[in-house]
PDB file of N, CA, C and O in Angstrom, chain B, residues numbered from 101:
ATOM      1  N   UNK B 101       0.829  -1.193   0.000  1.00  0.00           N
ATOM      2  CA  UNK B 101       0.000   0.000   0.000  1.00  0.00           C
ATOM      3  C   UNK B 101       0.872   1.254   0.000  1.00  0.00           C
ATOM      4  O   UNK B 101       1.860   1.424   0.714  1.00  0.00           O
ATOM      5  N   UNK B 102       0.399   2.069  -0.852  1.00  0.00           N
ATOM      6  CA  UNK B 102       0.890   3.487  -0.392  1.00  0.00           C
ATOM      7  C   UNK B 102       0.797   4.471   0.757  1.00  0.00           C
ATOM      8  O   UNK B 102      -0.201   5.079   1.144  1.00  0.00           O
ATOM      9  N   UNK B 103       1.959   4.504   1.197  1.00  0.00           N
ATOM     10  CA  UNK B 103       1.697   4.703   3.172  1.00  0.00           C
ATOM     11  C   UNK B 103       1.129   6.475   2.949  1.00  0.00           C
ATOM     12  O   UNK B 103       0.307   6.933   3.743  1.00  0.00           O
ATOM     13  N   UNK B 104       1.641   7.268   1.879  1.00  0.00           N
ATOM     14  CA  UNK B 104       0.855   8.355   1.546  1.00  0.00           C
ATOM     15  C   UNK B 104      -0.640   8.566   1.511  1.00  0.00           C
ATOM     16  O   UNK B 104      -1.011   9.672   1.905  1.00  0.00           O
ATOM     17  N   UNK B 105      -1.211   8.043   1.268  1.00  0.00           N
ATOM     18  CA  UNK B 105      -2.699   7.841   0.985  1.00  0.00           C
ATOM     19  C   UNK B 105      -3.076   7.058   2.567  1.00  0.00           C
ATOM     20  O   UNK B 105      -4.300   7.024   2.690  1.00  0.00           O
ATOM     21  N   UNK B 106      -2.450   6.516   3.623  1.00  0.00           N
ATOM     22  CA  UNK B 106      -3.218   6.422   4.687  1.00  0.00           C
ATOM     23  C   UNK B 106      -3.876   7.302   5.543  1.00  0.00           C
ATOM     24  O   UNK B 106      -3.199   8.232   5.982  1.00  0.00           O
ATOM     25  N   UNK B 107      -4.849   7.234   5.823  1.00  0.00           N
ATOM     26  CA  UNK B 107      -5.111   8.341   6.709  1.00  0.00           C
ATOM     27  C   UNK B 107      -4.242   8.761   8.072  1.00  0.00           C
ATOM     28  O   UNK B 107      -3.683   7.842   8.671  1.00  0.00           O
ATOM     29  N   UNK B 108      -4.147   9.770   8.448  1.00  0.00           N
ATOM     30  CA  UNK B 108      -4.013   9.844   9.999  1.00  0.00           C
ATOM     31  C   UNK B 108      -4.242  11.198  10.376  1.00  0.00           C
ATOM     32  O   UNK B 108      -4.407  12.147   9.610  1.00  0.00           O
ATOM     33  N   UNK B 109      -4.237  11.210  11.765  1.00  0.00           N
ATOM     34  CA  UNK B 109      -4.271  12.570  12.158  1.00  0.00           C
ATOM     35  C   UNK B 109      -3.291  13.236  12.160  1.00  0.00           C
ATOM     36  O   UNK B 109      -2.176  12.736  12.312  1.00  0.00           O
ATOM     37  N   UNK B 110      -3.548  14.864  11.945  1.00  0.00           N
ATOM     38  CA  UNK B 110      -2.402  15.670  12.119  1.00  0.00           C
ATOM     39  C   UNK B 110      -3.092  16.737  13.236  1.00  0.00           C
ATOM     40  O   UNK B 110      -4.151  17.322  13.009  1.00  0.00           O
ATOM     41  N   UNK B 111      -2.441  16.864  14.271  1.00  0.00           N
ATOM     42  CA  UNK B 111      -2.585  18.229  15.172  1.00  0.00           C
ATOM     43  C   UNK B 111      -1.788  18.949  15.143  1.00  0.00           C
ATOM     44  O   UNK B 111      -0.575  18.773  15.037  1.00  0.00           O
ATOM     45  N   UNK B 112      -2.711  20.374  15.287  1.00  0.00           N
ATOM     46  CA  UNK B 112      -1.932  22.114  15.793  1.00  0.00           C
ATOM     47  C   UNK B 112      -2.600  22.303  16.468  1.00  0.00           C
ATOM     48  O   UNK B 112      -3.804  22.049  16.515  1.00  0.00           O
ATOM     49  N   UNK B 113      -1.596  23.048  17.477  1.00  0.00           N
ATOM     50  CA  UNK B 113      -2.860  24.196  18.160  1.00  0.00           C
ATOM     51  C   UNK B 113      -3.798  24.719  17.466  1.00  0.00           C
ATOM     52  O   UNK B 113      -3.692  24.661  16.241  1.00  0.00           O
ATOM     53  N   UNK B 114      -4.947  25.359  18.058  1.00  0.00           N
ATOM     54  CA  UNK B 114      -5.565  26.183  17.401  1.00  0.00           C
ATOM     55  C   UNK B 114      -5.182  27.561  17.123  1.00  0.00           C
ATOM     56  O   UNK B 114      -5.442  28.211  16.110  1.00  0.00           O
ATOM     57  N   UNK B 115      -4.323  28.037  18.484  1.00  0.00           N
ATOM     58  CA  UNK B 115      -3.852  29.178  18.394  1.00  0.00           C
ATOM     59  C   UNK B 115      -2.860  29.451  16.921  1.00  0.00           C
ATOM     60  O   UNK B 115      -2.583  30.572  16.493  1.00  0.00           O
ATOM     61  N   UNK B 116      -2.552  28.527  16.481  1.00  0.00           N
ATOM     62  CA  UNK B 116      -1.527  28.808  15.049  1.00  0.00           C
ATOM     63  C   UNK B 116      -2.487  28.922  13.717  1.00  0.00           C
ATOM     64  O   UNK B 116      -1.864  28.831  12.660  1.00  0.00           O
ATOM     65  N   UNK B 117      -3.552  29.060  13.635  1.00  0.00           N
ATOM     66  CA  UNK B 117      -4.308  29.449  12.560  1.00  0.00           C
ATOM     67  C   UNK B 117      -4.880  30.897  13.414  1.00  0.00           C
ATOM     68  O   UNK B 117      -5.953  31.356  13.022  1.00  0.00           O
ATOM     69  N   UNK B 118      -4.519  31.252  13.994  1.00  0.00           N
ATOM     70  CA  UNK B 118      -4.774  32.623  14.436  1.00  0.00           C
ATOM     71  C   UNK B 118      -4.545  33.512  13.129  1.00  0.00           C
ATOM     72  O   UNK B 118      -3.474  33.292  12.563  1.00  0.00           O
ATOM     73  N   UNK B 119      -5.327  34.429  12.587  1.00  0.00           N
ATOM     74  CA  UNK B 119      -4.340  35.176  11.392  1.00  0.00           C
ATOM     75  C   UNK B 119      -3.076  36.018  11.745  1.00  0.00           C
ATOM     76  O   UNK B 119      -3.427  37.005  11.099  1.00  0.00           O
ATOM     77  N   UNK B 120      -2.419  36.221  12.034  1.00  0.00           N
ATOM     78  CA  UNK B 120      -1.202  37.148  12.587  1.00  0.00           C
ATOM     79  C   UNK B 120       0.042  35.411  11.961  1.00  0.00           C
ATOM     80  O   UNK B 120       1.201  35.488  11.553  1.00  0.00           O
ATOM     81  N   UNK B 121      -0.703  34.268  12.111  1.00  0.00           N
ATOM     82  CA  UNK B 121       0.246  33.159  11.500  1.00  0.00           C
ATOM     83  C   UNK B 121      -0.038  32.643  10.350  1.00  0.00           C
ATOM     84  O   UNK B 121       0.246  31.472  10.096  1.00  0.00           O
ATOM     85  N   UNK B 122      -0.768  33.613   9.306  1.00  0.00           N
ATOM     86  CA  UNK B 122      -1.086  32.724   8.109  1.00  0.00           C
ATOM     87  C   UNK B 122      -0.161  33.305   7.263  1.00  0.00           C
ATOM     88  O   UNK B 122       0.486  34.265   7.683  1.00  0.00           O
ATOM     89  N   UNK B 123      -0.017  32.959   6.337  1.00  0.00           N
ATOM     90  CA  UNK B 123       1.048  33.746   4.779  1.00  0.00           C
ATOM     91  C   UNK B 123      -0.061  34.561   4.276  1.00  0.00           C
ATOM     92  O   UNK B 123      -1.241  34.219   4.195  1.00  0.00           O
ATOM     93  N   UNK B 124       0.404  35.551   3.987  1.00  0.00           N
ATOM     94  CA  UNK B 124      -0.619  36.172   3.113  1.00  0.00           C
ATOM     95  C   UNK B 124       0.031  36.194   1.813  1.00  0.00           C
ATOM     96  O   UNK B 124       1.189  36.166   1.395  1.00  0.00           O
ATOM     97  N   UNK B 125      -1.975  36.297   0.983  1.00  0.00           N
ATOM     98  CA  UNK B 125      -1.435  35.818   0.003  1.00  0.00           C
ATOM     99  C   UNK B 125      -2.090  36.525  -1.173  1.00  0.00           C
ATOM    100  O   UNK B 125      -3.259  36.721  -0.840  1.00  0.00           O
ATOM    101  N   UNK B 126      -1.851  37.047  -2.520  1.00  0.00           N
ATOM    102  CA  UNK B 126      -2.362  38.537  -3.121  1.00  0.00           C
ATOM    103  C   UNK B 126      -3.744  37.669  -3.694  1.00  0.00           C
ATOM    104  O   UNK B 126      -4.111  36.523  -3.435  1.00  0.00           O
ATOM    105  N   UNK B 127      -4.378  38.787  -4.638  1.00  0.00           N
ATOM    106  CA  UNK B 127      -5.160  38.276  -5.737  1.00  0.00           C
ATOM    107  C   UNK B 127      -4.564  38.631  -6.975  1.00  0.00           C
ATOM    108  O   UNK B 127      -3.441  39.133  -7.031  1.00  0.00           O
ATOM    109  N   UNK B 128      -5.447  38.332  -8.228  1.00  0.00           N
ATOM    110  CA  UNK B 128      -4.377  38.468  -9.121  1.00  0.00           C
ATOM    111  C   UNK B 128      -4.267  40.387  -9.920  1.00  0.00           C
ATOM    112  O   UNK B 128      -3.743  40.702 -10.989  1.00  0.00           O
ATOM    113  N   UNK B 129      -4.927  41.244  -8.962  1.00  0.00           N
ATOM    114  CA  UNK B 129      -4.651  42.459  -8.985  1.00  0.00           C
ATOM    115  C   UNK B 129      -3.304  42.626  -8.452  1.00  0.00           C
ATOM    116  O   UNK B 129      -2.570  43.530  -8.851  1.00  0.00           O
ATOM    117  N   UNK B 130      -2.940  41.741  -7.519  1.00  0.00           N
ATOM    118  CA  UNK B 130      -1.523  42.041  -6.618  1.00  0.00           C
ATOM    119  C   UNK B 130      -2.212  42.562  -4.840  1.00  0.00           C
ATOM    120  O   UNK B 130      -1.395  43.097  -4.091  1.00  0.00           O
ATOM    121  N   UNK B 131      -3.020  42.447  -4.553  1.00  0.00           N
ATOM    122  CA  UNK B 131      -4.214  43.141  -3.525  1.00  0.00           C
ATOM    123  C   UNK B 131      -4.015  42.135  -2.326  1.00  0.00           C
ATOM    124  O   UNK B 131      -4.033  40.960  -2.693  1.00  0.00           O
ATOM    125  N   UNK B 132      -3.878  42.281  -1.333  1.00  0.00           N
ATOM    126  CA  UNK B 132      -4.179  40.985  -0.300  1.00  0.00           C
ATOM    127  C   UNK B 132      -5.728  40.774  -0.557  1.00  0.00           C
ATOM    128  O   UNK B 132      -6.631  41.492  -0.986  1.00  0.00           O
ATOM    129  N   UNK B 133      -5.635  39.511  -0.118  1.00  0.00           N
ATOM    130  CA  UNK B 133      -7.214  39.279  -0.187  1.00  0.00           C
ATOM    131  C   UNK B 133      -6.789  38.464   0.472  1.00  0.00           C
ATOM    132  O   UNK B 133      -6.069  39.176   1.171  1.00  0.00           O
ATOM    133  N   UNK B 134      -6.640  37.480   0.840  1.00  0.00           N
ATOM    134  CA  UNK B 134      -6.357  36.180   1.714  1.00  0.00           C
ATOM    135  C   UNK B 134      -4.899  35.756   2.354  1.00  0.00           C
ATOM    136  O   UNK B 134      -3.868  36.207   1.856  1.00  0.00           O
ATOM    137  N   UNK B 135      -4.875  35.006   3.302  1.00  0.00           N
ATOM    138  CA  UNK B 135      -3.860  34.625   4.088  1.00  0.00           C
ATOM    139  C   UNK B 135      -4.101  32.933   4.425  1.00  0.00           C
ATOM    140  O   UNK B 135      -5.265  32.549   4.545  1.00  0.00           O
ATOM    141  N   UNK B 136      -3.093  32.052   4.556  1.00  0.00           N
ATOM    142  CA  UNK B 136      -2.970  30.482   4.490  1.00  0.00           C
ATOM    143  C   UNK B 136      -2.052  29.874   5.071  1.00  0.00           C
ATOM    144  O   UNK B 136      -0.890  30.277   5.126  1.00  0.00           O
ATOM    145  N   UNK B 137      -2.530  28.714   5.627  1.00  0.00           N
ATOM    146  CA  UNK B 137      -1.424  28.037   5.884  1.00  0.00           C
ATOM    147  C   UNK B 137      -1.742  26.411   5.877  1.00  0.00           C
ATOM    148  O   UNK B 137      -2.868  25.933   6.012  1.00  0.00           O
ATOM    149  N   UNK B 138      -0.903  25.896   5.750  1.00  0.00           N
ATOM    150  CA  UNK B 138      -0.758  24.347   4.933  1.00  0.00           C
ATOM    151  C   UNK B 138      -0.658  23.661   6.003  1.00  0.00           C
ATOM    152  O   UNK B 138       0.446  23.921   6.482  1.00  0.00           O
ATOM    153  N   UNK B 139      -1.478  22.556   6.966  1.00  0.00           N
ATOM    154  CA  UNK B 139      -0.587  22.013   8.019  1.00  0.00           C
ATOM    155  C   UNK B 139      -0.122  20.608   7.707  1.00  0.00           C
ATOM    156  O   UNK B 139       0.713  20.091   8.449  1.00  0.00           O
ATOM    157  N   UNK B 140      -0.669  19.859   6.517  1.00  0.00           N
ATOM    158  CA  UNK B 140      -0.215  18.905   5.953  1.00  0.00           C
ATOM    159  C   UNK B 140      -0.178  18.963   4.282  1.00  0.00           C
ATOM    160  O   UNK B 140      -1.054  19.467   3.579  1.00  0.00           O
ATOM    161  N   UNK B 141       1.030  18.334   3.826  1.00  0.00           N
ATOM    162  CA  UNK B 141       1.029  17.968   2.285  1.00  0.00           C
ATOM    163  C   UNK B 141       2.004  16.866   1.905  1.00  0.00           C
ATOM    164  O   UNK B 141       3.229  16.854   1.783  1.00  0.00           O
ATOM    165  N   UNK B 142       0.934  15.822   1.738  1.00  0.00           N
ATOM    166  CA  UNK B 142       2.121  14.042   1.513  1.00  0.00           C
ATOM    167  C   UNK B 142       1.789  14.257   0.214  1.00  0.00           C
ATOM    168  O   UNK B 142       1.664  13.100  -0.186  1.00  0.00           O
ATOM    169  N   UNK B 143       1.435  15.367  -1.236  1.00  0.00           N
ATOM    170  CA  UNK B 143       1.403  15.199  -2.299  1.00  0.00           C
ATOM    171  C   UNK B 143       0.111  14.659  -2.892  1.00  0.00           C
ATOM    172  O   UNK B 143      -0.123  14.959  -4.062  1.00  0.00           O
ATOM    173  N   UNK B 144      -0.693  13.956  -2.278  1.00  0.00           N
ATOM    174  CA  UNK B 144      -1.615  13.279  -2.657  1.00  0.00           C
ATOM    175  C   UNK B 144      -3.101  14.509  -1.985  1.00  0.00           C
ATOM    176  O   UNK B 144      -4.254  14.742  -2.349  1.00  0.00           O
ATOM    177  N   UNK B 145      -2.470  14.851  -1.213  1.00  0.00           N
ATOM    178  CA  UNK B 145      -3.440  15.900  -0.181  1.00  0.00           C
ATOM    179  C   UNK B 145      -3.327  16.549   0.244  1.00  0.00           C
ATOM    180  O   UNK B 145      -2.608  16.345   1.223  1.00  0.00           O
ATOM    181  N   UNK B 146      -3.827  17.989   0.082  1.00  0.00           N
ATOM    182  CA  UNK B 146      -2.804  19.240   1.276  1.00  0.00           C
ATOM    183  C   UNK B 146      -4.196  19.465   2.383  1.00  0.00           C
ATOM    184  O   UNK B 146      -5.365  19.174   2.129  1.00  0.00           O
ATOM    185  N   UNK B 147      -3.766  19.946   3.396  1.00  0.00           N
ATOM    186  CA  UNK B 147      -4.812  20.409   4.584  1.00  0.00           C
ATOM    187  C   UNK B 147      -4.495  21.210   5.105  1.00  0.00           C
ATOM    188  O   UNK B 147      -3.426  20.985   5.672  1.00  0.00           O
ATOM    189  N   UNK B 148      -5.126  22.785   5.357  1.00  0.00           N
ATOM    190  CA  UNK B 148      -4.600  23.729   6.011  1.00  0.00           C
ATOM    191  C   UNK B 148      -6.053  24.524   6.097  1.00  0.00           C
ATOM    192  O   UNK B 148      -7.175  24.050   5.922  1.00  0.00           O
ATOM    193  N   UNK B 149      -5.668  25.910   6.430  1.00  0.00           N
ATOM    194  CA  UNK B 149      -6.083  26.684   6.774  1.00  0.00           C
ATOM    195  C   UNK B 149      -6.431  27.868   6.349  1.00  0.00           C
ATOM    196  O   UNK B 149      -5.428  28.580   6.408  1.00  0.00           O
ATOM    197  N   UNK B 150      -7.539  28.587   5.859  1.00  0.00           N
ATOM    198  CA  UNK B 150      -7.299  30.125   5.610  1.00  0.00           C
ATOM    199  C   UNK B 150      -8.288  31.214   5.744  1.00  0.00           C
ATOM    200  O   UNK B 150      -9.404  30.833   6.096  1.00  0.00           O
ATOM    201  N   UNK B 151      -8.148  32.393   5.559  1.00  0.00           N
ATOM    202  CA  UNK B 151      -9.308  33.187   5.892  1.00  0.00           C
ATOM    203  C   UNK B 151      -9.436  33.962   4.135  1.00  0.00           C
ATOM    204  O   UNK B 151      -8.683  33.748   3.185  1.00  0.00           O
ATOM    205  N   UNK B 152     -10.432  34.711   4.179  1.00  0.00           N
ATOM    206  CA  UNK B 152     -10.639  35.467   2.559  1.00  0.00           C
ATOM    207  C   UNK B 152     -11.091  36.732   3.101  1.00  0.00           C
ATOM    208  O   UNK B 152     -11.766  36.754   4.130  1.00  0.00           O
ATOM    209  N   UNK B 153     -10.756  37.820   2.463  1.00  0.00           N
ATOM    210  CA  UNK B 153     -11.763  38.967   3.072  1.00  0.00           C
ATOM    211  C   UNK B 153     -12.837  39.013   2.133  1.00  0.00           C
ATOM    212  O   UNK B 153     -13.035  38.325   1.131  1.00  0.00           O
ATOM    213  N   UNK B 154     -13.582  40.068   2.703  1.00  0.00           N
ATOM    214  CA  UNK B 154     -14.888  40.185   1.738  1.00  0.00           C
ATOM    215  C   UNK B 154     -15.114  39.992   0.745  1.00  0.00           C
ATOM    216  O   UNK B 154     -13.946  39.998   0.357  1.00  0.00           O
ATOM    217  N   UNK B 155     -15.788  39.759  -0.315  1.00  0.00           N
ATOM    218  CA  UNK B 155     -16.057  40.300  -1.580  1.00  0.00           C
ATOM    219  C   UNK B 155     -16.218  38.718  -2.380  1.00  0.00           C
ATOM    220  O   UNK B 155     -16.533  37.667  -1.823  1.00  0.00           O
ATOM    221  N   UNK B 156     -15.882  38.930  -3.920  1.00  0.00           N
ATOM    222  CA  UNK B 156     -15.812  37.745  -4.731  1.00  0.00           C
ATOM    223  C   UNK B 156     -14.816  37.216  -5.514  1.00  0.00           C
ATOM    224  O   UNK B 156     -13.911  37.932  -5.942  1.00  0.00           O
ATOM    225  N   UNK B 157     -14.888  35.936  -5.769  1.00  0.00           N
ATOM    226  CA  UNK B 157     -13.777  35.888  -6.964  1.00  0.00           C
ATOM    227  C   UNK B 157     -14.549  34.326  -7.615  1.00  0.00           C
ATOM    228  O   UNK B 157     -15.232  33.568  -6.927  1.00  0.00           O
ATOM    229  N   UNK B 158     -14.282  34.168  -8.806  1.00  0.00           N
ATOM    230  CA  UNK B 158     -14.249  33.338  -9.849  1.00  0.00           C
ATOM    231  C   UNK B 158     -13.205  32.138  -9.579  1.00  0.00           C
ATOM    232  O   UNK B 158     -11.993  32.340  -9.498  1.00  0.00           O
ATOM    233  N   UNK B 159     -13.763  30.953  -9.458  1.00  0.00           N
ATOM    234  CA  UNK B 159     -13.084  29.415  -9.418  1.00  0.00           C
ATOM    235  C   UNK B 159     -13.186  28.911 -10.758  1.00  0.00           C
ATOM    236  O   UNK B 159     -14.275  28.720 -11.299  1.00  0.00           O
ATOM    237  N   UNK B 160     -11.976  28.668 -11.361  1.00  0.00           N
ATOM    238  CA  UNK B 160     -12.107  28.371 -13.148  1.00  0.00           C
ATOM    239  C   UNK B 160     -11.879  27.103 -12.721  1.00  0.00           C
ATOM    240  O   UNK B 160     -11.114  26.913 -11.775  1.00  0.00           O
ATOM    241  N   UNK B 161     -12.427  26.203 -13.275  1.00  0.00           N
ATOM    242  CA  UNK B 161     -12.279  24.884 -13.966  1.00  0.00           C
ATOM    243  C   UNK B 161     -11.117  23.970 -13.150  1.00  0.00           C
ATOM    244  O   UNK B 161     -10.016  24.298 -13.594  1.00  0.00           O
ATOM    245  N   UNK B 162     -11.041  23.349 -12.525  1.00  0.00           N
ATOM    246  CA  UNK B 162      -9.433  22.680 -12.411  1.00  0.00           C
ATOM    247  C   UNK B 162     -10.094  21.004 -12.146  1.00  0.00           C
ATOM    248  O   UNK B 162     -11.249  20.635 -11.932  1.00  0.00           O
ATOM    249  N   UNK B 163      -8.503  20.056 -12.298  1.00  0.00           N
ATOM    250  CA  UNK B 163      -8.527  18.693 -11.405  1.00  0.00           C
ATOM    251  C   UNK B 163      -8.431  18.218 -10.136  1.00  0.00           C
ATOM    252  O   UNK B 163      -8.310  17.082  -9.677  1.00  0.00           O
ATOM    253  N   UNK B 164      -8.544  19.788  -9.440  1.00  0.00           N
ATOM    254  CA  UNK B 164      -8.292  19.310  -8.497  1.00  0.00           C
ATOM    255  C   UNK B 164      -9.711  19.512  -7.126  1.00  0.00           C
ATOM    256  O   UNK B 164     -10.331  20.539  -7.405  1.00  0.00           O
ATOM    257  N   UNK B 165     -10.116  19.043  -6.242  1.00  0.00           N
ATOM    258  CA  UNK B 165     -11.511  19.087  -5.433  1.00  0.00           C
ATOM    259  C   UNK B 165     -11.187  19.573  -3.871  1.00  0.00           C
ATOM    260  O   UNK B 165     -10.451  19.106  -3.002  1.00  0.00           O
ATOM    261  N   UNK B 166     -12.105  20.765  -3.916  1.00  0.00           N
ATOM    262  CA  UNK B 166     -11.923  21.458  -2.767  1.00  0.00           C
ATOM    263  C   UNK B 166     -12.912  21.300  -1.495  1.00  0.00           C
ATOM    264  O   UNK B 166     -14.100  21.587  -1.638  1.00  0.00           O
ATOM    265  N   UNK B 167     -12.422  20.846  -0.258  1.00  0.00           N
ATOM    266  CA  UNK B 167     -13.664  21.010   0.533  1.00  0.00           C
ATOM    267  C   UNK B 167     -13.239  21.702   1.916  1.00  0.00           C
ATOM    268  O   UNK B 167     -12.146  21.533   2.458  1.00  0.00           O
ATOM    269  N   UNK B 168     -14.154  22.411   2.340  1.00  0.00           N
ATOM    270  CA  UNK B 168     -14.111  23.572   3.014  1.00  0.00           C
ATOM    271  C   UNK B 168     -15.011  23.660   4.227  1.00  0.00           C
ATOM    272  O   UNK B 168     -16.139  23.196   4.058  1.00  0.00           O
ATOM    273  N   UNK B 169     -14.698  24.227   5.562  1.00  0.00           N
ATOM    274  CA  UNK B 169     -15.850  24.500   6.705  1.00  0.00           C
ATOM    275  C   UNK B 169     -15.851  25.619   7.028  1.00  0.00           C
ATOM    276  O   UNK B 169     -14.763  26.131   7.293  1.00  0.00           O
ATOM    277  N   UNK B 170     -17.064  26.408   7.126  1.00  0.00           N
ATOM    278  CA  UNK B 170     -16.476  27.926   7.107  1.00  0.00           C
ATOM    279  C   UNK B 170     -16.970  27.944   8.912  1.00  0.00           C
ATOM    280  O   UNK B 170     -17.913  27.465   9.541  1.00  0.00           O
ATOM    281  N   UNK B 171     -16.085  28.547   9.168  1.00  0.00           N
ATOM    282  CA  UNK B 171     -16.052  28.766  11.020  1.00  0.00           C
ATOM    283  C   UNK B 171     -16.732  29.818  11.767  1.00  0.00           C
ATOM    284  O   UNK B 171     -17.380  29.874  12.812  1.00  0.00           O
ATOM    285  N   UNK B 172     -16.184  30.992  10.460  1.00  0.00           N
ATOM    286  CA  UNK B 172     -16.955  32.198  11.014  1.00  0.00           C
ATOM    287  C   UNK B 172     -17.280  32.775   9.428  1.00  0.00           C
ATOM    288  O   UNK B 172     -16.688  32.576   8.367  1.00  0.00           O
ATOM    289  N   UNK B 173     -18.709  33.722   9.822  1.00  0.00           N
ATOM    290  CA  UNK B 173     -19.160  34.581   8.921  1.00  0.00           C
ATOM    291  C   UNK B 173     -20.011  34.056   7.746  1.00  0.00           C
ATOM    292  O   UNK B 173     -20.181  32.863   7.994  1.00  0.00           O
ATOM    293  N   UNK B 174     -20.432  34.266   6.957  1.00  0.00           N
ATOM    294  CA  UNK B 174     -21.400  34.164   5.788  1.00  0.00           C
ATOM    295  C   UNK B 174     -20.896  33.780   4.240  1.00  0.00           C
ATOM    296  O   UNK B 174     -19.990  34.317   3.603  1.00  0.00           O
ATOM    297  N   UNK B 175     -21.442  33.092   3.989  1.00  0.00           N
ATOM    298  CA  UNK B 175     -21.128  32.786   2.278  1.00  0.00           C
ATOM    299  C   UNK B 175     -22.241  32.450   1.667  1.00  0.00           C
ATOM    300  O   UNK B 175     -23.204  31.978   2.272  1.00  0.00           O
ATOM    301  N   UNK B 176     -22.202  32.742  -0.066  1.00  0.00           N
ATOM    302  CA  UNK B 176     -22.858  32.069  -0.436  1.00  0.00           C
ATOM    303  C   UNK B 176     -22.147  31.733  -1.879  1.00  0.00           C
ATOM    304  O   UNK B 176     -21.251  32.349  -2.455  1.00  0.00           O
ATOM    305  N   UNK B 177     -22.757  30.709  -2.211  1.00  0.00           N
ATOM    306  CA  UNK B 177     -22.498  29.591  -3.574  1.00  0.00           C
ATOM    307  C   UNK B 177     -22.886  29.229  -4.057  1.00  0.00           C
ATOM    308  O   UNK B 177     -23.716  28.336  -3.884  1.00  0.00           O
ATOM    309  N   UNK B 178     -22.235  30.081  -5.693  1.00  0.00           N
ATOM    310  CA  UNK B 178     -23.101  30.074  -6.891  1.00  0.00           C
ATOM    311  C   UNK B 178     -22.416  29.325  -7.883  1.00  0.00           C
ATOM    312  O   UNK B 178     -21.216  29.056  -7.841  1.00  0.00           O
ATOM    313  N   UNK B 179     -23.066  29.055  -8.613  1.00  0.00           N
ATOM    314  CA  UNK B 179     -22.600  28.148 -10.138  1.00  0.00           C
ATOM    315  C   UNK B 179     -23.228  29.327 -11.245  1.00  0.00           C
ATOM    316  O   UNK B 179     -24.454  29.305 -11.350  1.00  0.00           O
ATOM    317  N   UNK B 180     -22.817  29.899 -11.709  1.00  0.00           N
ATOM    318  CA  UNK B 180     -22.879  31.320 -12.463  1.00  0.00           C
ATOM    319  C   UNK B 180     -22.483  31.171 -13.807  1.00  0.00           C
ATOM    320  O   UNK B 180     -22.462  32.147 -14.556  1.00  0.00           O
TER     321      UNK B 180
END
């Protein structure tokens, strides 16, 4: 078996997704809009963390599948 693809747990504090510890990270104006951080990546899967500020942006097409829990604040999701 591929020991990559096993599951397991990974722990952080919580205090390290605090934002003051994420990367920030631009949009493609060059603008912050978001900040991240990765707490696992065996290649097959990354898992981390991030916040977005307000507003919108466009998800084009990709191979790859995103899933998400939002903790705090409001969203909504459109197929447009």
């Amino acid at each position: 078996t591929d020991k990559n693809r096993n599951p397991r747990a990974f722990v952080a504090p919580y205090s390290s997704f605090a934002p003051q510890y994420l990367a920030p990270q631009a949009d493609a104006a060059g603008s912050p809009s978001a900040a991240a951080q990765t707490v696992h990546d065996n290649g097959y899967m990354k898992v981390g963390v991030s916040t977005i500020n307000p507003g919108s942006f466009v998800v084009s097409n990709r191979a790859t599948t995103e899933c998400f829990h939002v903790l705090e604040g409001l969203f909504f999701l459109t197929n447009a």
